[in-house]
Backbone as CSV, one residue per row, in Angstrom:
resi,resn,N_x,N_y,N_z,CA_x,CA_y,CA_z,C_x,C_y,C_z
1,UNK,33.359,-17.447,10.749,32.936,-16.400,11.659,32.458,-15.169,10.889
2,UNK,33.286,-14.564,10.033,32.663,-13.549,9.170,31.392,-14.092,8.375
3,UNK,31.484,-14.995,7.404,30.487,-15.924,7.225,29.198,-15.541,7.850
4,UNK,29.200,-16.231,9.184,28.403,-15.682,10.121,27.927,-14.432,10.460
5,UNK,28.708,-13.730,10.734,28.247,-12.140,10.933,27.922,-11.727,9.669
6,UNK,28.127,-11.920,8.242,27.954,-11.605,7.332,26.019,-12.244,6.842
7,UNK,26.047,-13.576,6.969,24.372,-14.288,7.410,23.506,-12.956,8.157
8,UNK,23.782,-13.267,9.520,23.304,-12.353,10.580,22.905,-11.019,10.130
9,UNK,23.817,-10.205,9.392,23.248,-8.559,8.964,22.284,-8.907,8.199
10,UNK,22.281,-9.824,7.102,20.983,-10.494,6.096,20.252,-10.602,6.776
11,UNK,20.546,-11.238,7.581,18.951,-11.986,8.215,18.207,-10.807,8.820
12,UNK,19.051,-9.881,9.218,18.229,-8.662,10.113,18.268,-7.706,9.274
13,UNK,18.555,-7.131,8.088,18.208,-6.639,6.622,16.759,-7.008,6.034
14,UNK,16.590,-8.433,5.987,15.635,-9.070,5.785,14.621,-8.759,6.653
15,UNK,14.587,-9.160,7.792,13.474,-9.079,8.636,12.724,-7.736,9.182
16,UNK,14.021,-6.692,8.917,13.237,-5.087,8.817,12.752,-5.183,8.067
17,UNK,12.981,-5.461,6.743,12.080,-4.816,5.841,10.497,-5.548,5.312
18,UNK,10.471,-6.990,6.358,9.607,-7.694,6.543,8.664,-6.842,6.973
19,UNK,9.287,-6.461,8.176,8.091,-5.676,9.351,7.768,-4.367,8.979
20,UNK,9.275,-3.598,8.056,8.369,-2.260,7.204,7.151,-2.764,6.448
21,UNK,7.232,-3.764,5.254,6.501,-3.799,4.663,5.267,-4.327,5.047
22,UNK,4.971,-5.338,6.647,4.160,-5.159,7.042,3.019,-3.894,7.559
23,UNK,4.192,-3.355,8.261,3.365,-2.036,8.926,2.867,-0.913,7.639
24,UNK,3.436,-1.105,6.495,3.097,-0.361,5.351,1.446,-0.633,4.968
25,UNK,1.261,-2.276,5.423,0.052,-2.813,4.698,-0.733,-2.489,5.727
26,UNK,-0.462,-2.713,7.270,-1.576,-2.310,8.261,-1.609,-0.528,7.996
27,UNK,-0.773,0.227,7.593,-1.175,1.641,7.649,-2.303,1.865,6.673
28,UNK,-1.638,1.329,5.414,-2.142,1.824,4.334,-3.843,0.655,4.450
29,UNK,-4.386,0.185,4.992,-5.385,-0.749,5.853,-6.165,0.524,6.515
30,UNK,-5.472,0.897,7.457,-6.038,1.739,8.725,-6.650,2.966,7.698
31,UNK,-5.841,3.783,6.658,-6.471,4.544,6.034,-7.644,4.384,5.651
32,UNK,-8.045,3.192,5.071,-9.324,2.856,4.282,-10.548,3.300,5.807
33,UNK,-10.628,2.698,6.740,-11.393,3.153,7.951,-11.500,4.571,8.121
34,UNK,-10.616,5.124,8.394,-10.550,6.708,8.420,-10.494,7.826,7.018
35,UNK,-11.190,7.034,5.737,-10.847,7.765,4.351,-11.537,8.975,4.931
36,UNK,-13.038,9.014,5.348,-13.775,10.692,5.740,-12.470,11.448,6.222
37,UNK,-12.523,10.849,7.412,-11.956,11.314,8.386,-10.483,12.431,7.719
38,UNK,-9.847,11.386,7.195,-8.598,11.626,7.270,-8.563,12.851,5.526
39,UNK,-9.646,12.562,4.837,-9.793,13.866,3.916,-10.118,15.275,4.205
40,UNK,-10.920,14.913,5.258,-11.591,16.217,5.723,-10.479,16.811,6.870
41,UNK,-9.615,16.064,7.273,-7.816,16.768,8.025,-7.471,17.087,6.642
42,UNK,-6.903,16.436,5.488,-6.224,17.474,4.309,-7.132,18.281,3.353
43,UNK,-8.361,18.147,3.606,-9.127,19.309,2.914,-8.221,20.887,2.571
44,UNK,-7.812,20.873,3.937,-7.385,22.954,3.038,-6.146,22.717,2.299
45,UNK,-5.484,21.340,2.235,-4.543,21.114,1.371,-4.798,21.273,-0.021
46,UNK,-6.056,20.313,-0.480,-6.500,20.287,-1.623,-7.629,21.902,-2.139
47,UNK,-8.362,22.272,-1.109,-9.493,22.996,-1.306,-8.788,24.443,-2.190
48,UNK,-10.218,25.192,-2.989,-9.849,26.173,-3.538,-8.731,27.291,-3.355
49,UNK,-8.183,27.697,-3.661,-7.067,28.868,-2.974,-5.870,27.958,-2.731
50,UNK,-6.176,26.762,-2.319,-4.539,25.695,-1.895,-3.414,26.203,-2.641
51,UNK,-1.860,25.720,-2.258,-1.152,25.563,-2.658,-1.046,24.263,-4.159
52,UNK,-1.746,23.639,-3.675,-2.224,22.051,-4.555,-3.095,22.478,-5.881
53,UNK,-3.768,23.337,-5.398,-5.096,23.962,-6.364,-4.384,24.661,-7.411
54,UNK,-3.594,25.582,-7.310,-2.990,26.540,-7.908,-1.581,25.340,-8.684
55,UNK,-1.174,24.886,-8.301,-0.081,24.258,-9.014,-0.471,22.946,-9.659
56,UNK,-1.632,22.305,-9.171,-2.184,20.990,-9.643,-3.395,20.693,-9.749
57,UNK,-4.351,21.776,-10.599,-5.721,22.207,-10.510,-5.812,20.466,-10.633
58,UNK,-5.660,19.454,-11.499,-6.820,18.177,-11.626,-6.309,17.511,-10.523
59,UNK,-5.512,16.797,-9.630,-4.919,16.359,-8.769,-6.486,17.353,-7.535
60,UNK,-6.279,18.856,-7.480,-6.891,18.868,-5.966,-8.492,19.455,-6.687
61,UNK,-8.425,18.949,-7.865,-10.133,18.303,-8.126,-10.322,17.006,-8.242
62,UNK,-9.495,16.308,-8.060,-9.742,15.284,-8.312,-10.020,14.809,-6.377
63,UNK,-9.274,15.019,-5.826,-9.514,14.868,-4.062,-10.246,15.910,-3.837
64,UNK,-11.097,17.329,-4.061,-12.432,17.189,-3.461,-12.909,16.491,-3.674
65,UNK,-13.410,16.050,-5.186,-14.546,15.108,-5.407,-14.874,14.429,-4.688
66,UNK,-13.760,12.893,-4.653,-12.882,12.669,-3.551,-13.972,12.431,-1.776
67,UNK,-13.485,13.741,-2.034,-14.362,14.399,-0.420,-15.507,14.188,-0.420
68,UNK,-15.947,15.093,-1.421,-17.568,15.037,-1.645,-18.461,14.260,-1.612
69,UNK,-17.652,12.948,-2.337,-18.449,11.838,-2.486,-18.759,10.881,-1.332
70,UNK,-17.349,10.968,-0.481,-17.707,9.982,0.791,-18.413,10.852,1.195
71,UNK,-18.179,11.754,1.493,-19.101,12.988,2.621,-20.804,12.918,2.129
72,UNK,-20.980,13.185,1.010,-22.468,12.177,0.623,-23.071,11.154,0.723
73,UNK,-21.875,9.819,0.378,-22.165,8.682,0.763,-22.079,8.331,1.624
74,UNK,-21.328,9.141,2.799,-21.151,8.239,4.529,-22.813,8.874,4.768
75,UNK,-22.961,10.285,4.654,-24.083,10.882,5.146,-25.469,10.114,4.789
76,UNK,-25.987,10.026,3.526,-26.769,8.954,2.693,-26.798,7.955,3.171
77,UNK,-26.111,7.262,3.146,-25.516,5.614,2.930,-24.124,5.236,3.935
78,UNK,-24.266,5.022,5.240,-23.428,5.290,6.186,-23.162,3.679,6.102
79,UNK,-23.737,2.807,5.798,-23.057,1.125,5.851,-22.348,0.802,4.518
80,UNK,-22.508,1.948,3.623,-21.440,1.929,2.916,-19.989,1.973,3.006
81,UNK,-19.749,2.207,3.919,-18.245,2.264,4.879,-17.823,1.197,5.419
82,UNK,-19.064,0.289,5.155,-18.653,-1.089,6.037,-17.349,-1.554,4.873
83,UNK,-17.602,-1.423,3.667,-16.659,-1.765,2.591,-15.486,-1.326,2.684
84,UNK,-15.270,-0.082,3.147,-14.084,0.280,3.804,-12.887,-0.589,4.737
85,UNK,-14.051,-0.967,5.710,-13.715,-1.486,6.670,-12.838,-2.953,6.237
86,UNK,-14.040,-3.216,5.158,-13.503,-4.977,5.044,-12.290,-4.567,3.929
87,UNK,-12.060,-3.574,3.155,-10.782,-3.103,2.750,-9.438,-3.380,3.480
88,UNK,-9.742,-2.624,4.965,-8.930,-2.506,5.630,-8.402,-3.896,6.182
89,UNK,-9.682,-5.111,6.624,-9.568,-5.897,7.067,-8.227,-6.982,6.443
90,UNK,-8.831,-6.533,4.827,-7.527,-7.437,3.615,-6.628,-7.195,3.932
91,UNK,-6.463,-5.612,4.082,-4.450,-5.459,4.181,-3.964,-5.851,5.743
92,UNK,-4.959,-6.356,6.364,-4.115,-6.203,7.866,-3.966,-7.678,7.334
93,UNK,-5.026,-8.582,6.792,-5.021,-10.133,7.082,-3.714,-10.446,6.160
94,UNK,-3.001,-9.927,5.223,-2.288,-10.034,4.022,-1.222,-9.783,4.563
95,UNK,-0.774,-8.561,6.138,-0.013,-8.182,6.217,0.712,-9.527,7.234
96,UNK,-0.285,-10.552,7.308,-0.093,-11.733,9.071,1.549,-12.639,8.436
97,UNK,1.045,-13.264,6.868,2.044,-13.944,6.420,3.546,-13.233,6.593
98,UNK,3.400,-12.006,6.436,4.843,-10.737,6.412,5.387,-11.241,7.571
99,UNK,4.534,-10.727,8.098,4.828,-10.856,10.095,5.238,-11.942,10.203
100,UNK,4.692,-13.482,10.032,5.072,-14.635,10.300,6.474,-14.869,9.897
101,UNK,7.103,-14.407,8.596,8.592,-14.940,7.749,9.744,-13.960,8.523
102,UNK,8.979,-13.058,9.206,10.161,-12.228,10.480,11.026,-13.481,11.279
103,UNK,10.030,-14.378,11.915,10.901,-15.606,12.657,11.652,-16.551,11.734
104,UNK,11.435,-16.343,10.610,12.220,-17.842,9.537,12.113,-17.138,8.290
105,UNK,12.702,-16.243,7.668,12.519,-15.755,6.659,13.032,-16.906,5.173
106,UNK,13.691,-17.598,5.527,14.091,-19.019,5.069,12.613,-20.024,4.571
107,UNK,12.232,-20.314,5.790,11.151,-21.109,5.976,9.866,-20.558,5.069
108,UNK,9.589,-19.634,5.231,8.885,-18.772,4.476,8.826,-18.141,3.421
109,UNK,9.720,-18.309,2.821,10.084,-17.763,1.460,9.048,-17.640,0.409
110,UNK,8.354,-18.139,0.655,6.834,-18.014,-0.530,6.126,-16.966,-0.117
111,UNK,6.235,-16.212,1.298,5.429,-14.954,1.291,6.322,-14.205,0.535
112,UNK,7.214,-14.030,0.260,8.264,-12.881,-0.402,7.835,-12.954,-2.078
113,UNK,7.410,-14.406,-2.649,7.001,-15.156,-4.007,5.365,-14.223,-3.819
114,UNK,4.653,-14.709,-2.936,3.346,-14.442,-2.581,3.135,-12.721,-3.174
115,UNK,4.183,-11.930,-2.457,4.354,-10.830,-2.462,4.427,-10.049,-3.307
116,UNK,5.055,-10.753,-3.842,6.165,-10.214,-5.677,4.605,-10.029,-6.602
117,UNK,4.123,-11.391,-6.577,2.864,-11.456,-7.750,1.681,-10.779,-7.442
118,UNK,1.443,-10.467,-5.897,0.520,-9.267,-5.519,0.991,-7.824,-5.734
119,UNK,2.186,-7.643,-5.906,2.574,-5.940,-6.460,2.461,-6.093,-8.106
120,UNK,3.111,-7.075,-8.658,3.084,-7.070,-9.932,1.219,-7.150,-10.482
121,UNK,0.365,-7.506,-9.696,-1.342,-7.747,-9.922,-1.825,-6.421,-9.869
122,UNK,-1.408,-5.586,-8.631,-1.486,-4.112,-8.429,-1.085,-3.485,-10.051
123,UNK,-0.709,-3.385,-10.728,-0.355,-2.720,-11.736,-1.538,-2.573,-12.834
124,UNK,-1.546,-4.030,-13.641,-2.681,-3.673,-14.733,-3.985,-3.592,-13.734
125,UNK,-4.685,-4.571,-12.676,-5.921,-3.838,-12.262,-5.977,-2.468,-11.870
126,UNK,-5.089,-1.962,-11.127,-4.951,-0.007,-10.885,-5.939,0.453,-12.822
127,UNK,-4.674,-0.274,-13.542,-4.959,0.295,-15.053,-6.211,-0.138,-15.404
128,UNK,-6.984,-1.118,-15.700,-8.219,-1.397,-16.003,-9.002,-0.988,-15.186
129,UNK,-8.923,-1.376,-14.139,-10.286,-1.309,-12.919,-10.558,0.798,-12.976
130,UNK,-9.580,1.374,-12.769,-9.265,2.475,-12.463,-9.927,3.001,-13.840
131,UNK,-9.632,2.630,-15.099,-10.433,3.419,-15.975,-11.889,3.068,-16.434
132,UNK,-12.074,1.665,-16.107,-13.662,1.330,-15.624,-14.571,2.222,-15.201
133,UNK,-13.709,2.932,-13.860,-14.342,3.662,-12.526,-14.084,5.068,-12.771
134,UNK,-13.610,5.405,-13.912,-13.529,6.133,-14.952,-12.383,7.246,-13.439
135,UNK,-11.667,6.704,-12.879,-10.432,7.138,-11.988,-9.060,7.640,-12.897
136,UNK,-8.632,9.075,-12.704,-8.115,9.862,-13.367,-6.495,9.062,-14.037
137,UNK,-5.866,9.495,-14.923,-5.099,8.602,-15.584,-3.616,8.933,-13.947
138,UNK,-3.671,10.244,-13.842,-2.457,10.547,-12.624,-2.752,9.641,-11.387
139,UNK,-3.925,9.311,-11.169,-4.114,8.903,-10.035,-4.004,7.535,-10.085
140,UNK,-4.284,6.994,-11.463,-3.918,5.312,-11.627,-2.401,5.195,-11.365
141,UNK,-1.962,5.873,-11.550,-0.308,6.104,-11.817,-0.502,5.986,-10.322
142,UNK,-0.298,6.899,-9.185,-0.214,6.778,-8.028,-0.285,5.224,-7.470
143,UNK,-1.579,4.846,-7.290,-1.957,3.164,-7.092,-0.801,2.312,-7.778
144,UNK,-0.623,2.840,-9.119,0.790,1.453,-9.289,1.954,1.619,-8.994
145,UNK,2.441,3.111,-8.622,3.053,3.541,-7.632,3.597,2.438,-6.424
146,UNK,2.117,2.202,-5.718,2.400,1.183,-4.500,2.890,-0.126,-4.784
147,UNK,2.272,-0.817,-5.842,3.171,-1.930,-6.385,4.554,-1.877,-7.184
148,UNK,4.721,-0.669,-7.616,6.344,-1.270,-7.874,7.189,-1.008,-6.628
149,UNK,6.970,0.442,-5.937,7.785,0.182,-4.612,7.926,-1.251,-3.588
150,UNK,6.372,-1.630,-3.560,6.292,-2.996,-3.045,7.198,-4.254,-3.324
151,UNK,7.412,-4.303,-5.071,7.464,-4.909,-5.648,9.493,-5.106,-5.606
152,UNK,9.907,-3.905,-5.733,11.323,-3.482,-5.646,11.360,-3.932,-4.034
153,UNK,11.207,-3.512,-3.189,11.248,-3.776,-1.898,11.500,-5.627,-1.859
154,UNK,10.373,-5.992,-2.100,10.770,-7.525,-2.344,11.706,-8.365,-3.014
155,UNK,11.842,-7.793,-4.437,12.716,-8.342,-4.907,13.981,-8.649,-4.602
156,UNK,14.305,-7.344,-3.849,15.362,-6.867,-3.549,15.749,-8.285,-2.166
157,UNK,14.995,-8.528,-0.926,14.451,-9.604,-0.666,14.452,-10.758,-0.553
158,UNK,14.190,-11.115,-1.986,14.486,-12.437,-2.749,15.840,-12.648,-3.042
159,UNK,15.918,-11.838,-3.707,18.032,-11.875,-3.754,18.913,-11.997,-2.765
160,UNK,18.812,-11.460,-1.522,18.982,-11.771,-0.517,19.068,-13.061,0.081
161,UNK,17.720,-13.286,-0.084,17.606,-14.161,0.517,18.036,-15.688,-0.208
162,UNK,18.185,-15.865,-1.185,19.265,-16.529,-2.003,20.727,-16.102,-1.901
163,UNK,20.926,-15.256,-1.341,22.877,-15.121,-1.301,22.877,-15.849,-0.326
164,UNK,21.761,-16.090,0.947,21.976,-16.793,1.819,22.073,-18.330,1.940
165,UNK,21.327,-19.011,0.818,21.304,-20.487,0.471,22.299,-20.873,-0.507
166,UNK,23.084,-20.016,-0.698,24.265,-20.439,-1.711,25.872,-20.314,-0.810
């Protein structure tokens, strides 16, 4: 019986943090659609005079630019956003497997495997791709940011979810 109730908190331990880390991937998805949008709401965050500006001059030059550039390129080149879009499209389609291991987190156990090696992939491309695109060294840091939290989140997960098959 404890046994049991002891399973049970796992299993629903598990399956929150299924559906956090889903809704993490549809948010962080939805951003890519709204990047204008949603820069030009924190503009006076970053912009001259900021609080950001004054304490983190390359950080809130680095997000006008940032600004500037979609705000040129949506204006210019407005189907350039379509790329956005299909951005967004990845993290929602990436986020379906998450969603699915909510009903059988057992059964599913390879999205959690799946998972692990997509945060750990996040790391060196952030680092290469990012200095390719000649993207600031703080801000690569940020991007791998998302994969180790990801990455800890899961693991954490996996262990779990092995106390349960033993």
């Amino acid at each position: 019986m404890i046994g049991d109730m002891k399973t049970s908190r796992t299993l629903l331990h598990i399956r929150f943090w299924l559906v956090f880390f889903s809704i993490a991937l549809i948010v962080s998805g939805a951003t890519a659609i709204f990047a204008r949008e949603g820069l030009q709401l924190l503009s006076p965050f970053f912009a001259k005079g900021s609080m950001l500006q004054v304490y983190w001059p390359g950080m809130a030059e680095w997000l006008s630019l940032v600004y500037q550039s979609i705000e040129e390129t949506y204006d210019k080149y407005p189907f350039l956003a379509y790329g956005y879009d299909w951005l967004a499209f990845g993290h929602f389609i990436i986020s379906i497997p998450f969603l699915m291991a909510v009903n059988d987190p057992r059964r599913y156990s390879w999205v959690i495997t799946y998972g692990i090696i997509a945060c750990i992939s996040v790391i060196p491309f952030a680092i290469v791709f990012g200095a390719i695109r000649g993207i600031p060294v703080f801000w690569r840091i940020v991007d791998t940011l998302f994969g180790i939290g990801g990455l800890l989140v899961l693991l954490i997960l996996r262990k779990q979810l092995k106390t349960l098959d033993s």
